[in-house]
C-alpha positions as CSV (number, residue, x, y, z in Angstrom):
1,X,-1.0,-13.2,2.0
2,X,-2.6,-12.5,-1.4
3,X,-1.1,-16.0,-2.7
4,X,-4.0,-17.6,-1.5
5,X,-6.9,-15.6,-3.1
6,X,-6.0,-16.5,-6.6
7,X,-7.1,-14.7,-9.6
8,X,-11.3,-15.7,-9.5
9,X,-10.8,-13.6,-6.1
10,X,-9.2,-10.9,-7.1
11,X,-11.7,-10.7,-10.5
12,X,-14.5,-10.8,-7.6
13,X,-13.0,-8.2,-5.8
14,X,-12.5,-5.8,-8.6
15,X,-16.0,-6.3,-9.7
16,X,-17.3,-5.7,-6.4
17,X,-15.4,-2.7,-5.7
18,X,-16.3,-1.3,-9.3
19,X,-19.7,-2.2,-8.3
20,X,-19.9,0.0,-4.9
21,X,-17.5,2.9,-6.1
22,X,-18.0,2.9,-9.9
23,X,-15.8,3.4,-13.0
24,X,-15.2,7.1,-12.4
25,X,-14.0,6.5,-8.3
26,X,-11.5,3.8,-8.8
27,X,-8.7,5.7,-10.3
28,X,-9.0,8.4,-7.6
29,X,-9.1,5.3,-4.6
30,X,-5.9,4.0,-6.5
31,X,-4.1,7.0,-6.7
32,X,-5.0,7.5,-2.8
33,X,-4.0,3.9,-2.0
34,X,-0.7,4.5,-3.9
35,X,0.2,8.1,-2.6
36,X,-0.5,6.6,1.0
37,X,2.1,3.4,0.5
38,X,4.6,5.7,-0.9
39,X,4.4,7.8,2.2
40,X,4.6,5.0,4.6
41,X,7.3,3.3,2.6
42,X,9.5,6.6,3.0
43,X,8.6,6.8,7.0
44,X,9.5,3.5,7.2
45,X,12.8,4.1,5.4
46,X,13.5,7.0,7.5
47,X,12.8,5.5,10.8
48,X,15.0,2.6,9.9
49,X,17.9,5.3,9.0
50,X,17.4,6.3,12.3
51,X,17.6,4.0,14.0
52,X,21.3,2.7,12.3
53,X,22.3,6.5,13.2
54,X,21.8,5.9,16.8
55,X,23.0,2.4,16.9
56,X,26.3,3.7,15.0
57,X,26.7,6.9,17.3
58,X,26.4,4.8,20.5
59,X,29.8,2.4,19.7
């Protein structure tokens, strides 16, 4: 998916979001983004467990 936008896009991007949010907001929106993968990586994971739980339980 991000294959396609190259590194002039992502250098747009970055200045447009540093535009709207500013120097100061960036680190905090990263941190958010981050904290909120992390999370959904781990429910993920724990759904997947799960689910092998019940598959091995029902043999």
């Amino acid at each position: 998916m991000f294959s396609t936008i190259g590194i002039p896009g992502l250098i747009l991007i970055l200045t447009i979001a540093l535009v709207i949010f500013g120097p100061k907001k960036l680190p905090e929106i990263g941190r958010a983004t981050g904290q909120t993968l992390k999370e959904f990586k781990h429910a993920v994971q724990d759904m997947a467990r799960e689910i092998d739980h019940e598959k091995k339980s029902d043999q």
